[in-house]
N, C-alpha and C positions, 0 to 999 in steps of 0.2 A: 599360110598353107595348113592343111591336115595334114593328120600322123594316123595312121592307121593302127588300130590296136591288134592282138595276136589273133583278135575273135575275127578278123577283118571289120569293125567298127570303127570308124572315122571319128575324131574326139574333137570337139565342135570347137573355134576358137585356139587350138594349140599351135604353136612356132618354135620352131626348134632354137634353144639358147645356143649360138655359137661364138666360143669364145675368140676366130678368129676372123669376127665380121669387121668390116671397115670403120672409118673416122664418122662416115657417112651413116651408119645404123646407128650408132651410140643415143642420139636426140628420142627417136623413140624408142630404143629397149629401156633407156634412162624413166619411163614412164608405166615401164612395168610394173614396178614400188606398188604404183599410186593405182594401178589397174587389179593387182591383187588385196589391200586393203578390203574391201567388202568380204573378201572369202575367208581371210585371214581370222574373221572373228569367230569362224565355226571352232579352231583349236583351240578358241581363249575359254570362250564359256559353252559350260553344259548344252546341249540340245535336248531338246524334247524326243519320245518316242526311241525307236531301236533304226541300226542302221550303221555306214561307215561313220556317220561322224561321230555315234554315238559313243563307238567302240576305237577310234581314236582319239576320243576325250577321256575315255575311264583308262586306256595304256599309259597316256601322259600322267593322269593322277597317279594310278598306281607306281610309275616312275618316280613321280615325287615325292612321296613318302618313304618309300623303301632306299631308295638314292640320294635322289638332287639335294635335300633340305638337310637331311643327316651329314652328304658332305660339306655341304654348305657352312655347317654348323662346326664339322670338325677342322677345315681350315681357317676360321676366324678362329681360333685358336692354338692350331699347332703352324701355320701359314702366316699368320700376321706379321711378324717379322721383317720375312722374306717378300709380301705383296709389297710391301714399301719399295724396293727396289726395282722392280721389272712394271713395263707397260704393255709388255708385246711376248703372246705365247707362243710358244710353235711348239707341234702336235705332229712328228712325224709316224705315221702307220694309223695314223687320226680319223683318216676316213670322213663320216660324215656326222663323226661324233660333238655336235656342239656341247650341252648339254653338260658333259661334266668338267670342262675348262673353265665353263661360262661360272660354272658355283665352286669351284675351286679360286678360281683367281677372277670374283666381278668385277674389281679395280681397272682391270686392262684397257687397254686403249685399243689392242689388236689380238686378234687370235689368227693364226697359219696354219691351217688343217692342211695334210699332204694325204693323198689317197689315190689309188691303181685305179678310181672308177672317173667317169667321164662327166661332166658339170647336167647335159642333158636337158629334156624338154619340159616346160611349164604350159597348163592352159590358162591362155589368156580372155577367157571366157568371165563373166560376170560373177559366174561361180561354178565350180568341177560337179561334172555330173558323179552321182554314184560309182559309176566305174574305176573314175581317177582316183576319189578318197580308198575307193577297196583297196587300192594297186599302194597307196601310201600304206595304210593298215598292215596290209601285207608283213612289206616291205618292214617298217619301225618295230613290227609284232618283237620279235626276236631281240633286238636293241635294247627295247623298253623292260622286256621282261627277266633279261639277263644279263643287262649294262655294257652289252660291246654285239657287235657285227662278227656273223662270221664270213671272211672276202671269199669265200667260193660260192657259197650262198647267196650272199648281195651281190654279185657277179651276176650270176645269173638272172637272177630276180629283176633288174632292172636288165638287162640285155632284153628280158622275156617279157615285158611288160612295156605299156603304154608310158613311164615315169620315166623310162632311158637314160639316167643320170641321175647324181647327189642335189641339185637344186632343188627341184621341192621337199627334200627330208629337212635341209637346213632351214627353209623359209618357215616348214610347221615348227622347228624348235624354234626360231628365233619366236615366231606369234603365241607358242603356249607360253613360252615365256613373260609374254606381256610387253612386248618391246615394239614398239614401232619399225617399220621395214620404211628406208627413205629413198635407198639408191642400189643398182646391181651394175657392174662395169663387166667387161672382158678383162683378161689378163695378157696381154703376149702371148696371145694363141694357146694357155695350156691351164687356163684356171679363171677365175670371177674374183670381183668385189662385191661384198656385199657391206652399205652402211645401216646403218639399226641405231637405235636407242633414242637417246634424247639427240635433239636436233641443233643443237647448241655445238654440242662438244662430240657426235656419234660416233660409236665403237664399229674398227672396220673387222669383218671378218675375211681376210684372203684365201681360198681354197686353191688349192694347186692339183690338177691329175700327172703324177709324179713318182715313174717307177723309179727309189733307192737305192739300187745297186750300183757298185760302182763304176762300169761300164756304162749305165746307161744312162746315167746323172749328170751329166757335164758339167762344166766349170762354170760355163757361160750364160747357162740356163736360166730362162727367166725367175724360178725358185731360187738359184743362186745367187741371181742378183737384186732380190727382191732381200735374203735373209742378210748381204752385205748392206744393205743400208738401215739395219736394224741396229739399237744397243738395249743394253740392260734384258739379257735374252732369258726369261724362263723355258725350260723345256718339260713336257708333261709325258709321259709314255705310258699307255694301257694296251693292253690285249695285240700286243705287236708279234706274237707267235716266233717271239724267241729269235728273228730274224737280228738282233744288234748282237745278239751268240755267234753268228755266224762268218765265214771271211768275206763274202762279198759288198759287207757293208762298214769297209776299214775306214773310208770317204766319212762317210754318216758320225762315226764313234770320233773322227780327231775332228769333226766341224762342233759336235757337242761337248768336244773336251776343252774346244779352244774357245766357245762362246757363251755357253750358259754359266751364269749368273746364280741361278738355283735348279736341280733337277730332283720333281718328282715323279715316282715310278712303280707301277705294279712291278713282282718279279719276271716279270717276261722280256725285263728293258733291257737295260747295260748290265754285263752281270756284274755281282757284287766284286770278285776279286778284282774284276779289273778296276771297279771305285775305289776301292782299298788300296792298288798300287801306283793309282791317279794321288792318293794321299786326300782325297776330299774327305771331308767332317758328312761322316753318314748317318743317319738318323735312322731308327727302325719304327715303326709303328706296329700295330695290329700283332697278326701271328703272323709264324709260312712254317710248315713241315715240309708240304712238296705240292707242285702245281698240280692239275692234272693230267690222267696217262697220256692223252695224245702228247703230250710235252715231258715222257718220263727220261727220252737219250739226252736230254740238256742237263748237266752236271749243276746240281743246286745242291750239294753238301754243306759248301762253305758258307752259304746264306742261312741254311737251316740251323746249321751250329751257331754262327751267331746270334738268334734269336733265341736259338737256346742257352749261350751265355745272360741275353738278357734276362734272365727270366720267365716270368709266366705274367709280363704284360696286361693294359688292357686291351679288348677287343676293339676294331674299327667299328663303329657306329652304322656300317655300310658295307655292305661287299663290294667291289670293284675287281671288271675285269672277268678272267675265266671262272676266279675262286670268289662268285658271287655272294658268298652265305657269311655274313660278316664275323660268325666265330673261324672262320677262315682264313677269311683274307687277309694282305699287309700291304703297307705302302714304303718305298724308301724315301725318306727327302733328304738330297746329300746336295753340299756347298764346295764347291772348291776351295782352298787356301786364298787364292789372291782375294774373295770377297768375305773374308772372316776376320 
């Protein structure tokens, strides 16, 4: 089928990914892997001339240098420890962030992105005309350039655009990465597989579209029952806009208090007093004075003072998060008792 773009242009070769197609679709969507390879290789290396791919190739680099490689570097170091234990990440308020779990913990076997947005459509064309790379370009511009999504913005954005979903964001990060794409599945009607890497052993990435609140998260949930047959659980938290502050996400805080294994976290996550009365071994990195103002009614006193009991630290290598500018930013990485 065509999808029609907002311009009223038909986008040649596109099908809409649905994740709650039958037993019966899986043979050929399983084929999609092998039908995006050709395109895939516009994000790996440079192209010639000016243009979408040009300028989603120089986003990616510039991501890597100011980002990916800096934290890369910082958790083989302050992370090592801790990647020895866990296989499997989960990334709630994740969105369609691969990119900084992936170089935070590349050990993994699994990563679980949870995000409000819809998995959406791929063209399955030989390769995306101009229109789809701009609509990608777009889209990542803001990601790349300041390390998180803002959801009312990517909201829109793909509501408003020919991309309709997180799937082709992930599929670019998975190929600038360098990683081969093997396999995409459905999920129980509410999210995808996707398998990557080496073909031996491939790292799955599960994405879930998965409102968090307590009400509207079920027990029974395919997310639910998908994180009950995990163990050795890391949990990652970035630019979650303060939402685990709040009471509607009591569900979220005692499934994170009763499963992770290790949690690291910009300050927008769990906040600190409640890790402190959790009794977990909290680790400070970087700085934090205070986030910024869109986020100034969230009480971060007790966080600020503790960094200022630490000292005057070194700087993260990296901004992450709202507080992009690395004499900024901080990370917490806190352990619970039972794995100390």
């Amino acid at each position: 089928m065509s999808i029609r773009s907002p311009r009223g242009r038909a986008l040649r070769g596109c099908r809409v990914y649905q994740p709650d197609c039958s037993q019966a679709d899986l043979e050929a969507r399983n084929g999609l892997a092998e039908a995006l390879s050709p395109l895939l290789q516009g994000f790996v290396r440079a192209p010639s001339g000016s243009g979408p791919a040009e300028a989603i190739y120089g986003l990616f680099a510039r991501f890597k240098r100011r980002f990916a490689e800096p934290a890369g570097h910082w958790a083989q170091n302050n992370l090592a420890a801790h990647r020895t234990m866990v296989e499997t990440i989960f990334y709630p308020f994740g969105g369609p962030d691969l990119l900084f779990p992936l170089h935070l913990f590349p050990q993994a076997r699994e990563y679980i992105l949870v995000g409000a947005e819809p998995c959406g459509p791929w063209p399955l064309a030989e390769r995306p005309d101009d229109f789809a790379l701009a609509g990608i370009v777009d889209i990542l511009r803001h990601y790349l350039d300041c390390s998180y999504f803002v959801t009312k913005d990517l909201r829109s954005q793909l509501t408003g655009s020919s991309i309709g979903g997180v799937l082709p964001l992930l599929i670019a990060q998975i190929a600038h990465a360098g990683l081969p794409l093997h396999r995409i599945d459905p999920v129980d009607g509410t999210g995808i597989h996707i398998l990557f890497g080496d073909r031996a052993a491939p790292i799955r990435l599960t994405y879930f579209q998965q409102d968090l609140r307590d009400e509207h998260w079920a027990r029974e949930s395919p997310l639910s029952r998908h994180l009950g047959a995990t163990r050795r659980l890391a949990t990652f938290v970035k630019s979650a806009s303060y939402l685990l502050h709040e009471p509607p996400f009591e569900r979220l805080r005692g499934l994170l208090r009763e499963r992770t294994d290790v949690l690291v976290q910009d300050p927008s996550g769990i906040p600190y007093r409640l890790l402190r009365d959790w009794g977990w071994h909290i680790e400070l990195h970087g700085r934090f004075v205070a986030d910024i103002p869109v986020f100034a009614k969230y009480d971060q006193s007790e966080l600020a003072a503790a960094y200022g009991d630490r000292g005057d630290g070194p700087a993260l290598p990296f901004g992450i998060g709202y507080l992009n500018d690395a004499a900024r930013a901080g990370l917490i990485v806190a352990v619970p008792q039972r794995r100390l």
